[in-house]
RORO-721893 format. One record per residue (C-alpha): residue number from 1; residue in three letters; x, y, z. Coordinates in pm, 1 decimal. Example, Ala and Ser with C-alpha at 12.3 -4.5 7.8 and 13.67 -1.06 7.14 Angstrom:
2
1,Ala,1230.0,-450.0,780.0
2,Ser,1367.0,-106.0,714.0
***
This chain:
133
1,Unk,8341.8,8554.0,9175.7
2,Unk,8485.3,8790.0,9443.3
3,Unk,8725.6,8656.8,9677.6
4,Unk,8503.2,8714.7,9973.1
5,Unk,8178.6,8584.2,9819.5
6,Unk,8443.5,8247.6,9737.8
7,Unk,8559.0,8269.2,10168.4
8,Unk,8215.2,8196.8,10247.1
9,Unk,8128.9,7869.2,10372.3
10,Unk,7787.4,7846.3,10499.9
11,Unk,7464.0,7939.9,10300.0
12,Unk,7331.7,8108.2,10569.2
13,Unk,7614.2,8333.0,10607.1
14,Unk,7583.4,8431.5,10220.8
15,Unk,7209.6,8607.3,10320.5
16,Unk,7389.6,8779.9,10567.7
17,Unk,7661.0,8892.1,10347.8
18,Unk,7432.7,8978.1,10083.2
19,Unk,7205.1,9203.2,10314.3
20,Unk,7545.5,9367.9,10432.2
21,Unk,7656.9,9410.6,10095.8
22,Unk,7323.2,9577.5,9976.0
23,Unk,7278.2,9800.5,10269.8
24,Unk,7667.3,9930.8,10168.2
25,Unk,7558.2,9928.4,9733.9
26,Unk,7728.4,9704.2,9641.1
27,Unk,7440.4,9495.8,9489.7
28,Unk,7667.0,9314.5,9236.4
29,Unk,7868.8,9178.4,9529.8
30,Unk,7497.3,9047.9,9687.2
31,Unk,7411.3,8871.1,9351.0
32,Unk,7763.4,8691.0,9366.1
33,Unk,7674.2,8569.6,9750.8
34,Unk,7337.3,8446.0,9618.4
35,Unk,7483.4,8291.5,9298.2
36,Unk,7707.7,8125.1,9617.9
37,Unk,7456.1,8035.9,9852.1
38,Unk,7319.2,7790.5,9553.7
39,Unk,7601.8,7613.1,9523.0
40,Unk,7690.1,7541.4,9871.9
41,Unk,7317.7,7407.8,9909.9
42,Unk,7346.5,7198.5,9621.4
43,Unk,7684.9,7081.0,9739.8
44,Unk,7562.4,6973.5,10115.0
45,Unk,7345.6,6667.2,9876.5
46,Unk,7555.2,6385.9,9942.7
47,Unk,7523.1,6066.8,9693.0
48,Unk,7411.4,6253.4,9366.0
49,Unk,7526.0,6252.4,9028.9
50,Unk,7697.7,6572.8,8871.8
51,Unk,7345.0,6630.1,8642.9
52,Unk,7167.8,6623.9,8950.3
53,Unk,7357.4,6823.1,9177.4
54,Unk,7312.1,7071.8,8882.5
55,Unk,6896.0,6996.3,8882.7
56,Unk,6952.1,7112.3,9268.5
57,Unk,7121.9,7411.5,9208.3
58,Unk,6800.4,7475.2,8925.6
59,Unk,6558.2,7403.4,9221.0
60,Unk,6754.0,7604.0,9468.9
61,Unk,6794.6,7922.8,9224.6
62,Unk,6409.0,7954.1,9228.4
63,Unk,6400.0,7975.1,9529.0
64,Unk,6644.9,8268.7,9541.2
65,Unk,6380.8,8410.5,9221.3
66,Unk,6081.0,8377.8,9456.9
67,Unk,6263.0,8544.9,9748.6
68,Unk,6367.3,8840.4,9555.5
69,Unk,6262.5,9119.5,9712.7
70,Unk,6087.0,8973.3,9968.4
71,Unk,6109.4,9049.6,10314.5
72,Unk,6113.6,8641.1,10426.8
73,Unk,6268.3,8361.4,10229.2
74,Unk,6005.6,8129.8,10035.7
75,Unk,6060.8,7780.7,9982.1
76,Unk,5934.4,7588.9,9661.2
77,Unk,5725.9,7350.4,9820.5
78,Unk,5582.7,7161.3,9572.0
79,Unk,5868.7,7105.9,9338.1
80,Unk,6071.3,6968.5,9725.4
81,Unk,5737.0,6735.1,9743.9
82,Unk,5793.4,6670.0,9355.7
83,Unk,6143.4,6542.7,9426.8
84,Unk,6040.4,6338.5,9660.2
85,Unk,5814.6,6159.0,9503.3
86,Unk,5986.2,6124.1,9133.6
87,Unk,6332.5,6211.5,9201.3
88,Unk,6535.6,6479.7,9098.7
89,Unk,6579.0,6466.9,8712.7
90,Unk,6192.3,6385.6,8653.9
91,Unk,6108.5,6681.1,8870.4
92,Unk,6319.4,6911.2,8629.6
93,Unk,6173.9,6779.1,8317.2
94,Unk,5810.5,6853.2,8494.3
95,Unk,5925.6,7218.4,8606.4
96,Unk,6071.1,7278.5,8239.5
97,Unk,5746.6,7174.7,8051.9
98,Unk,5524.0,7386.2,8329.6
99,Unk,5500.2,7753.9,8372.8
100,Unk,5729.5,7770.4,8703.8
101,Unk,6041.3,7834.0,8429.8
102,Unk,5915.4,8136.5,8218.7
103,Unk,5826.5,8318.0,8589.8
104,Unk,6161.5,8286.8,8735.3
105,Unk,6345.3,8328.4,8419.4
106,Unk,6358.4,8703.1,8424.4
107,Unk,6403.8,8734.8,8828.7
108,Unk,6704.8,8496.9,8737.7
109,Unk,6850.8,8684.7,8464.5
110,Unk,6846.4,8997.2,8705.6
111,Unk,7018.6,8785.8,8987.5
112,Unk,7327.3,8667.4,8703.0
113,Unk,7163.8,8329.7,8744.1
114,Unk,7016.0,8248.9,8418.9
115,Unk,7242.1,7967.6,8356.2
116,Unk,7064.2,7789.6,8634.9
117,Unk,6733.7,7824.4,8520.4
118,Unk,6484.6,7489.9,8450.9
119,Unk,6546.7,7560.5,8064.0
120,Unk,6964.3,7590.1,8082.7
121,Unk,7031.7,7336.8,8308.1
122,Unk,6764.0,7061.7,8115.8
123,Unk,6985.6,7130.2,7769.5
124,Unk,7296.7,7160.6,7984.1
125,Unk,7239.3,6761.6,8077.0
126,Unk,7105.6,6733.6,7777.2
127,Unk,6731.9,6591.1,7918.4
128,Unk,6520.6,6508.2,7703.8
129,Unk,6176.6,6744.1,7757.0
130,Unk,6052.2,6781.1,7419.8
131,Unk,5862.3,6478.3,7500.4
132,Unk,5702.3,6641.2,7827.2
133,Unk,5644.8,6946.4,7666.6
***
């Protein structure tokens, strides 16, 4: 990752880096401050375990897929609602069985995120969802 995508601190600023950063075409650079702003979402969870904080960064990398190209960012509701009411890992092993992870999966290969997509990060934790599939 570039040194200036790594200086940022603040998700929000990553969007604005990003839009900078496309407007100037440098679109890899944008990728790398989306790839970012993941992270330092997942990392403001205090109190989870490493396989979880990587379930967050799965949840939070669709919602980068959904916003792509959009003019607003979108929000995945119902897997936030999901979480809520299962927890994090359960939620995962729902969204990898249903047919949220084969629409993101190419928006997230084109964003240099496929390693956080539902299917990666279930075998990267090694989760168990042949049973839910």
């Amino acid at each position: 990752m570039h040194e200036l995508v790594l200086r940022i601190k603040k998700p929000e600023l990553c969007y604005v880096f990003a839009d900078n950063a496309t407007k100037r075409g440098h679109e890899d650079l944008a990728k790398q401050a989306y790839r970012r702003a993941v992270d330092l979402r997942a990392d403001e969870h205090e109190g989870v375990s490493d396989d979880e904080r990587l379930a967050l960064k799965a949840f939070y990398a669709y919602e980068e897929a959904l916003s792509w190209g959009q003019r607003k960012r979108k929000r995945a509701t119902g897997t936030w609602q999901m979480v809520t009411r299962l927890g994090i890992l359960p939620t995962l092993q729902k969204r990898v069985a249903g047919k949220q992870a084969d629409e993101a999966r190419d928006t997230l290969r084109e964003l240099k995120m496929d390693d956080y997509s539902f299917d990666a990060v279930a075998r990267t934790i090694g989760l168990n969802f042949e049973a839910a599939a």
